[in-house]
C-alpha positions as a LaTeX table, in Angstrom:
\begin{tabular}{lrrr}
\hline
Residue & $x$ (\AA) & $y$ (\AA) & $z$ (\AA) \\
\hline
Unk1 & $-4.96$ & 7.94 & $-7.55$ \\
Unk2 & $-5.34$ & 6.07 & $-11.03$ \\
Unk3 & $-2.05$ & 6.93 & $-13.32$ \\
Unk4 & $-2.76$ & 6.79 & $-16.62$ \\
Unk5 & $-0.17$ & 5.49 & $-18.66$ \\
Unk6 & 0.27 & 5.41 & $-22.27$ \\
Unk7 & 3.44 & 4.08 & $-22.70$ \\
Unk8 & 2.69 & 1.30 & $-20.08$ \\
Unk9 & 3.48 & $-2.40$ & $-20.92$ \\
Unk10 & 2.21 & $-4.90$ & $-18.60$ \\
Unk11 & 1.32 & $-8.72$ & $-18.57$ \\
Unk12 & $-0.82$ & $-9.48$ & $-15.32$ \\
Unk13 & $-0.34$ & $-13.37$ & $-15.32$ \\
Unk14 & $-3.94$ & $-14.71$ & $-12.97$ \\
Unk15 & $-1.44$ & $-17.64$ & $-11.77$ \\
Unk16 & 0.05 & $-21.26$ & $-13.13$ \\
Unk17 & 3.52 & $-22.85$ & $-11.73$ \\
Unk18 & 6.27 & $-21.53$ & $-13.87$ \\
Unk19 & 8.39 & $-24.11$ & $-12.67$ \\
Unk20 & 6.67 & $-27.14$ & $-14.86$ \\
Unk21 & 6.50 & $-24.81$ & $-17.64$ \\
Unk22 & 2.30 & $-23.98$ & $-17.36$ \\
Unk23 & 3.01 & $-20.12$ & $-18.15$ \\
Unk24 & 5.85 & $-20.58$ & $-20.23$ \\
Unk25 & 3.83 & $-19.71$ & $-23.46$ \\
Unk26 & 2.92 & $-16.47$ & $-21.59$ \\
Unk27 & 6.96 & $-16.14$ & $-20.68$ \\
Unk28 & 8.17 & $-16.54$ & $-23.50$ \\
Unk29 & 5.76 & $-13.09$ & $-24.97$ \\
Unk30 & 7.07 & $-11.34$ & $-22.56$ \\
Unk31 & 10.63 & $-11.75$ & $-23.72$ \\
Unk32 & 9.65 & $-10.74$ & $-26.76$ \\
Unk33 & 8.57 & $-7.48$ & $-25.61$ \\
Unk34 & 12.44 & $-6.01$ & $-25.87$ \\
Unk35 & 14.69 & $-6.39$ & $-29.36$ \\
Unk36 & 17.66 & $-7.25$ & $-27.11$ \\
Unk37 & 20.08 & $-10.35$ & $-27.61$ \\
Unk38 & 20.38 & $-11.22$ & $-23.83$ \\
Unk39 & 17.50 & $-9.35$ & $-22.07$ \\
Unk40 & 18.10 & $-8.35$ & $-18.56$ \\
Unk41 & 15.19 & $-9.30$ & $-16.38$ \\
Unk42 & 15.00 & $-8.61$ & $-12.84$ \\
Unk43 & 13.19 & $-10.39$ & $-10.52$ \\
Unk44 & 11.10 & $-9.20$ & $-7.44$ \\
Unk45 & 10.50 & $-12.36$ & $-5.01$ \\
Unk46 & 8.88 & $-9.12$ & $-2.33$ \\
Unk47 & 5.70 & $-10.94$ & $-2.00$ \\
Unk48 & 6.86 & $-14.63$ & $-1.18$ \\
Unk49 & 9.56 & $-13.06$ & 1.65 \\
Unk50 & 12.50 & $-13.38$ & $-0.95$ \\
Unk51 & 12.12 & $-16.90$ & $-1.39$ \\
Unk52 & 14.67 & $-18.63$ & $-2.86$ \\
Unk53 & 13.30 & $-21.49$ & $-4.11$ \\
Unk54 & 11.15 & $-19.27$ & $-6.36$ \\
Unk55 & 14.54 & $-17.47$ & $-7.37$ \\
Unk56 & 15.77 & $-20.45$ & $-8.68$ \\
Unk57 & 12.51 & $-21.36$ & $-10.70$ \\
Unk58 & 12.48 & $-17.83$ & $-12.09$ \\
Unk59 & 16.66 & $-18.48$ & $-13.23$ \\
Unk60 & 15.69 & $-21.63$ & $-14.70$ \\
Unk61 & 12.81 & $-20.32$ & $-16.71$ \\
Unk62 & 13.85 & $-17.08$ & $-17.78$ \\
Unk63 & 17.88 & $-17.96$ & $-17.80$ \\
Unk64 & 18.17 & $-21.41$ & $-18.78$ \\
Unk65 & 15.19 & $-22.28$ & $-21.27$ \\
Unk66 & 14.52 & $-18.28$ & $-22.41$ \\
Unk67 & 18.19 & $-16.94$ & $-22.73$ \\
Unk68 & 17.75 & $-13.78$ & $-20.01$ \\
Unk69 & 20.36 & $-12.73$ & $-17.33$ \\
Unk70 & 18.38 & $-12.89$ & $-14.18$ \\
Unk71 & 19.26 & $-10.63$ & $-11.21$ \\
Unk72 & 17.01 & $-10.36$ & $-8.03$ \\
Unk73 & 15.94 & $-7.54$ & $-6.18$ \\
Unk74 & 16.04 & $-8.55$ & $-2.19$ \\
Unk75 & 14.19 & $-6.30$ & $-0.30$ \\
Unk76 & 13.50 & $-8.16$ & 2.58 \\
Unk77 & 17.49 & $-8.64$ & 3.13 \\
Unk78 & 20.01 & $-7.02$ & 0.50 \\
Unk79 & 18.53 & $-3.61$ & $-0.80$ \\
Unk80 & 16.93 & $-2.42$ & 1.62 \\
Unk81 & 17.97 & 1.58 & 0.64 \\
Unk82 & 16.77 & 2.98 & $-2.06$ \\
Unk83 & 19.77 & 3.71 & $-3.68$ \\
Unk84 & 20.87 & 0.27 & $-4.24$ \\
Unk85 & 17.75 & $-0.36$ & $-5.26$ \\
Unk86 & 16.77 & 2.02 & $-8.08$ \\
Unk87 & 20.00 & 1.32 & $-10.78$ \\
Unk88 & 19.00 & $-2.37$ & $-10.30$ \\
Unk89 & 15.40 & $-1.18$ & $-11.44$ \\
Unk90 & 16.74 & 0.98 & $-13.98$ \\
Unk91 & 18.95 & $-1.61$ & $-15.63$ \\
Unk92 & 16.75 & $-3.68$ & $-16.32$ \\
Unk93 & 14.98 & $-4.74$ & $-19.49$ \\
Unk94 & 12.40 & $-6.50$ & $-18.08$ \\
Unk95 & 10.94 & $-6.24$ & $-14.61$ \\
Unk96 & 8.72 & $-9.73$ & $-13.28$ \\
Unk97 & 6.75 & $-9.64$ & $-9.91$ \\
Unk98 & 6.40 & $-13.13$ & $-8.35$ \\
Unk99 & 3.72 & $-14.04$ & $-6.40$ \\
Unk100 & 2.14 & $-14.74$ & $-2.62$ \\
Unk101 & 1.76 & $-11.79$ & 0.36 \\
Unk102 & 0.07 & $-8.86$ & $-1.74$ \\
Unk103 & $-0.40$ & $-7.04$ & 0.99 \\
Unk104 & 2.72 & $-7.76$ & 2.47 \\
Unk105 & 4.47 & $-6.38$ & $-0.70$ \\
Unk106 & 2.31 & $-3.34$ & $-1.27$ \\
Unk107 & 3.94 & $-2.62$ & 1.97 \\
Unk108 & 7.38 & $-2.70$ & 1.59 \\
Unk109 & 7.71 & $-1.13$ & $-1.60$ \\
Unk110 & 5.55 & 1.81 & 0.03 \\
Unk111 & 8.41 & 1.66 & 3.03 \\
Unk112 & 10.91 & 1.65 & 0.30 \\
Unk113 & 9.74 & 3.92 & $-2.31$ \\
Unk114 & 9.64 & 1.05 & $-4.65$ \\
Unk115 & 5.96 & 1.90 & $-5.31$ \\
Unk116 & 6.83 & 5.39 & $-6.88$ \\
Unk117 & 10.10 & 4.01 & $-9.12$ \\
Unk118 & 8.13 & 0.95 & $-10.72$ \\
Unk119 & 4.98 & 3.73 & $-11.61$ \\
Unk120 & 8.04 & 6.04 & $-13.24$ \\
Unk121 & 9.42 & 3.18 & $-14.92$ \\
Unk122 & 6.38 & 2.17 & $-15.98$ \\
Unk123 & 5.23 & 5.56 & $-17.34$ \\
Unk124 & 8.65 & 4.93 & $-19.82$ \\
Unk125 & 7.20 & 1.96 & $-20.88$ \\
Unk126 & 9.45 & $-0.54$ & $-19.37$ \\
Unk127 & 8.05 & $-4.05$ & $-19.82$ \\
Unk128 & 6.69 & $-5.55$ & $-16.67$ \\
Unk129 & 4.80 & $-8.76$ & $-15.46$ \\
Unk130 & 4.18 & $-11.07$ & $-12.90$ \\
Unk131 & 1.94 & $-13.87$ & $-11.59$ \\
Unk132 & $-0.99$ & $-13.93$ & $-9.12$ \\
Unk133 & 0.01 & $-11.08$ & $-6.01$ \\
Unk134 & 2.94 & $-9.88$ & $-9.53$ \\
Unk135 & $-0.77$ & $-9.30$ & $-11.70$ \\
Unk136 & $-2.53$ & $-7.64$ & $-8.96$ \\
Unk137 & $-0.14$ & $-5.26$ & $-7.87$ \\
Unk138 & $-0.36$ & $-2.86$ & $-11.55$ \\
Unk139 & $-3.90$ & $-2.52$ & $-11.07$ \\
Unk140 & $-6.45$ & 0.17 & $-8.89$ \\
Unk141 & $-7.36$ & $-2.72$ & $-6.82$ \\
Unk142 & $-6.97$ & $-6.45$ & $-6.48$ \\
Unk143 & $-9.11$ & $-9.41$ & $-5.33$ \\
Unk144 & $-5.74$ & $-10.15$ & $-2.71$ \\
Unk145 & $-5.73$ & $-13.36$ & $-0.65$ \\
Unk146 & $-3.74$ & $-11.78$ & 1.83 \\
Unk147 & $-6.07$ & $-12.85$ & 4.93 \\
Unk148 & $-5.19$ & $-15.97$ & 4.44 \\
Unk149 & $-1.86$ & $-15.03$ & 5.43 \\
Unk150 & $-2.35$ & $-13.13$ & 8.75 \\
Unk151 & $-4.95$ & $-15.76$ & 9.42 \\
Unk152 & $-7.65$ & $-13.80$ & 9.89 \\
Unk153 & $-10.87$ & $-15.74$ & 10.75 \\
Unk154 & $-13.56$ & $-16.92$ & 8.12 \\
Unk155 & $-11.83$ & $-14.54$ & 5.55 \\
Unk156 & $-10.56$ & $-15.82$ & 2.50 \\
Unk157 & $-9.86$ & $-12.64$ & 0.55 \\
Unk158 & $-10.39$ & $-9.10$ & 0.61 \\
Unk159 & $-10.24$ & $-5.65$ & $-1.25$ \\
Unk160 & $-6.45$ & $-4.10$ & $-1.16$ \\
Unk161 & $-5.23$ & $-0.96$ & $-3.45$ \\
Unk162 & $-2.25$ & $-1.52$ & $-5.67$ \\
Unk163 & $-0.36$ & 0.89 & $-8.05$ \\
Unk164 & $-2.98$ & 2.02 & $-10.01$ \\
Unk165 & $-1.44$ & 2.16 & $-13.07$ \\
Unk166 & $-4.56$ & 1.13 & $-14.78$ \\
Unk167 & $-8.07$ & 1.89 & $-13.32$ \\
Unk168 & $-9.36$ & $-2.32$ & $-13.12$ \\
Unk169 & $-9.98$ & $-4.23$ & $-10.38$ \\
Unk170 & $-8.37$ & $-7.55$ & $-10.53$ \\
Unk171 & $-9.05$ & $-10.74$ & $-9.38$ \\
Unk172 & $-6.36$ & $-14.24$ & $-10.27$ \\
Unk173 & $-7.05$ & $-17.82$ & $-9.73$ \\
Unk174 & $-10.62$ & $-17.27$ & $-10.72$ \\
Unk175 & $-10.81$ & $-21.18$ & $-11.92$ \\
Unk176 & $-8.23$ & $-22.36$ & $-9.57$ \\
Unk177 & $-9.54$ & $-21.46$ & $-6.21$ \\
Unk178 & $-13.11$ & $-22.85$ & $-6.31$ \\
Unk179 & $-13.97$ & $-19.35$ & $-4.08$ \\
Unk180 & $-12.22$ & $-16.85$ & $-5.72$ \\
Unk181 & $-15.53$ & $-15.85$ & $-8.18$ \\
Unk182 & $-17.90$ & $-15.53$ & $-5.71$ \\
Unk183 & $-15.24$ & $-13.89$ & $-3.09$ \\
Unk184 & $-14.88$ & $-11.44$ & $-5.97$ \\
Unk185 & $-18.44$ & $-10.42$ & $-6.97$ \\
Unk186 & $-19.14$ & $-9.66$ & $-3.43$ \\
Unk187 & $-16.14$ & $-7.52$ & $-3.40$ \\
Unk188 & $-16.88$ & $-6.34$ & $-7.03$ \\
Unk189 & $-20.48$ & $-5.29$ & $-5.44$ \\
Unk190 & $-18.68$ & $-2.48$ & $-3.28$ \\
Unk191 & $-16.64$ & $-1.54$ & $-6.36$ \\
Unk192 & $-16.81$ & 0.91 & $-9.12$ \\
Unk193 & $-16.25$ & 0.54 & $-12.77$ \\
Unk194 & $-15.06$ & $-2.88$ & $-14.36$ \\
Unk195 & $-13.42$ & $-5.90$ & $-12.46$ \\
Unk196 & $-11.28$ & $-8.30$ & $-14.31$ \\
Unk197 & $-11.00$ & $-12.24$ & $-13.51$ \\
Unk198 & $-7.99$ & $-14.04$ & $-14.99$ \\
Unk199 & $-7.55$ & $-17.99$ & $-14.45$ \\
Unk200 & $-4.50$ & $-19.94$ & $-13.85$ \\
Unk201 & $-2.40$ & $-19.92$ & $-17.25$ \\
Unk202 & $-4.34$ & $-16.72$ & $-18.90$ \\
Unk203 & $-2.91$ & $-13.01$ & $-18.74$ \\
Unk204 & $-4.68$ & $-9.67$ & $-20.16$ \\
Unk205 & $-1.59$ & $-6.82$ & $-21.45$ \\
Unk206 & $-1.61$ & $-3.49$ & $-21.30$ \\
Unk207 & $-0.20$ & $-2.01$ & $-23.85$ \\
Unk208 & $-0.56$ & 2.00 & $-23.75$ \\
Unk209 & $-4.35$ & 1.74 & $-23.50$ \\
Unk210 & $-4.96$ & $-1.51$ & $-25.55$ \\
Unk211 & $-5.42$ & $-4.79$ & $-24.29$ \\
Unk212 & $-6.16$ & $-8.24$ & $-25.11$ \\
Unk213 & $-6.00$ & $-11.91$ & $-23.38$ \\
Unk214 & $-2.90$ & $-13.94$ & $-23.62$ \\
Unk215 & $-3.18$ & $-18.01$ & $-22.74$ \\
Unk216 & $-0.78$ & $-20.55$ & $-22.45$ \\
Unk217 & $-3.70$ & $-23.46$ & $-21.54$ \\
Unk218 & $-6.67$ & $-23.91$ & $-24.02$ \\
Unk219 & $-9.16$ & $-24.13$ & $-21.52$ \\
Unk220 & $-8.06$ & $-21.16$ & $-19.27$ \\
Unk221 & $-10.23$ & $-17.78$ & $-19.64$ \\
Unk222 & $-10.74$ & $-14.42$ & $-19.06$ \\
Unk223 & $-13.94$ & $-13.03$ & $-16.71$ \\
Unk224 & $-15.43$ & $-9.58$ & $-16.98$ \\
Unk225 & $-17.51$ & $-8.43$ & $-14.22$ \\
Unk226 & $-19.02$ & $-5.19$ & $-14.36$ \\
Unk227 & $-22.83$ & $-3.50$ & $-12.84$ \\
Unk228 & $-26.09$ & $-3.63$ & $-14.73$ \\
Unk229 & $-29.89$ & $-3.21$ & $-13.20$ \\
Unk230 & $-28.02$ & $-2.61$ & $-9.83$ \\
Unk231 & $-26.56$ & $-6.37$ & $-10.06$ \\
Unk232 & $-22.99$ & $-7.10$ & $-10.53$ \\
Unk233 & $-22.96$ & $-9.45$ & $-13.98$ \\
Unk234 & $-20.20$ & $-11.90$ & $-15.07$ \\
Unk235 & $-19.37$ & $-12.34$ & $-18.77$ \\
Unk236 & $-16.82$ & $-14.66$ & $-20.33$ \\
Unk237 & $-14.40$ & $-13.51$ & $-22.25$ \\
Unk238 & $-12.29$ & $-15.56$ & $-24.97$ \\
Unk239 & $-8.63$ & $-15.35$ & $-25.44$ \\
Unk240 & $-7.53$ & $-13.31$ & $-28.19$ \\
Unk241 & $-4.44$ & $-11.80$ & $-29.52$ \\
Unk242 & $-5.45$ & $-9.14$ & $-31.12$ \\
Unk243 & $-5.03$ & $-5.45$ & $-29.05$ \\
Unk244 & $-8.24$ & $-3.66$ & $-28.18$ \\
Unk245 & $-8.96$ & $-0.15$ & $-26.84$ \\
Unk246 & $-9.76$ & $-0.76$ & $-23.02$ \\
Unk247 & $-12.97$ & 1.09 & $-24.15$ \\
Unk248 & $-14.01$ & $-2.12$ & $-25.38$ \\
Unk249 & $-14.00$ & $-3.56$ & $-22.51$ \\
Unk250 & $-17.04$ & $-0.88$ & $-21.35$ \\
Unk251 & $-18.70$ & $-2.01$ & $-24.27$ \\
Unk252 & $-18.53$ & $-5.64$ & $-23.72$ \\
Unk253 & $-20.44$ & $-5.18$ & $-20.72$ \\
Unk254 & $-23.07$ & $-3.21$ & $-22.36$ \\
Unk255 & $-23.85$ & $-6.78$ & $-24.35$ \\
Unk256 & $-27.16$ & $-8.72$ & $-24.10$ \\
Unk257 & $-26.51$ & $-12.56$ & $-23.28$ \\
Unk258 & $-24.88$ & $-12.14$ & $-20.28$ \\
Unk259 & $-24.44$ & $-14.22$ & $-17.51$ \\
Unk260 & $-26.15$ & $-13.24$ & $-14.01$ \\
Unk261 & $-25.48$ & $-14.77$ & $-10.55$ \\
\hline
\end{tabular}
């Protein structure tokens, strides 16, 4: 079931390494989201099996060059019981969701009960973001790789529900992965209502229920794919920083001068 949100705050991040800095632009917003000296951000490595050399990129980003404490949530090996789990959650200023497994993740927060304390926390209006499997995992539905992973034959990606915090179905790497767009109008064809595409380095937020597209590369972009004349369409959509009403979204793909595929 969709949740809608008002006081929800979330930058979906379509992908980039935030090691070399290629999101940083994007990073450093989401500090900004909190009026706090020394934000607290926690980190949730679920997706990439706790991986610690992602830890460490997250510390160096968020600690070293953006001034945050950085703590981890483990849930492969430290917290795996729910009450460890939720103060970490709750003291937190800022929540980030790396990437990798979608599926995977969806899993063990579902195991956990992870899934039901990030929707509260969200419904408070507690920042939150993350990159590629961290983006889809807010959303109705994602565009997930996650076949790739349990190496399932002539699949490259597939259809998996997230939180549903907001009612779009999202697709990352949409310029990076030379299949991801036509992997996700086939799935979009099956789907209803509006699908976003984000490419490496661009970000939509959610902010109650406004939007608009964040970049931290000029030539990354936002996709919109939506149905018309029983086709699914693809429109463009520039980067702007400016908040929208997600209505606007519907009425972008009520335009003329589409694109069709």
């Amino acid at each position: 079931m969709v949740q809608i949100l008002v006081a929800r705050n979330i930058i979906a991040i379509g992908g980039g390494e935030i090691r070399t800095g290629q999101t940083f632009a994007i990073d450093r917003r989401f500090v900004a989201e909190v009026d706090v000296a020394v934000p607290k951000l926690l980190f949730i490595p679920t997706a990439s099996n706790d991986s610690e050399e992602y830890v460490a990129a997250i510390k160096l980003v968020y600690g070293h060059r953006l001034g945050c404490t950085v703590d981890v949530l483990r849930l492969w090996s430290e917290d795996r019981w729910l009450p460890s789990i939720v103060p970490k959650l709750e003291s937190a200023d800022l929540i980030y969701v790396g990437g990798g497994n979608t599926k995977a993740m969806m899993e063990k927060w579902r195991e956990l009960g992870v899934d039901r304390e990030l929707r509260r926390l969200v419904s408070k209006g507690k920042p939150v973001a993350g990159l590629s499997a961290g983006a889809i995992c807010w959303f109705r539905v994602g565009n997930s790789d996650w076949p790739q992973y349990e190496q399932i034959p002539n699949m490259l990606t597939a259809r998996l529900e997230c939180l549903g915090i907001v009612d779009i179905v999202l697709c990352p790497h949409t310029r990076d992965e030379a299949f991801r767009l036509d992997e996700f109008k086939s799935m979009m064809a099956a789907e209803d209502g509006i699908g976003v595409g984000l490419d490496d380095c661009c970000a939509i937020q959610i902010k109650g229920d406004e939007y608009r597209f964040l970049v931290a590369s000029d030539d990354s972009m936002a996709h919109l794919m939506f149905h018309q004349d029983g086709q699914v369409v693809h429109r463009v959509i520039e980067p702007h920083n400016d908040y929208r009403h997600l209505s606007e979204l519907a009425k972008v793909a009520s335009l003329d001068g589409v694109i069709r595929w």
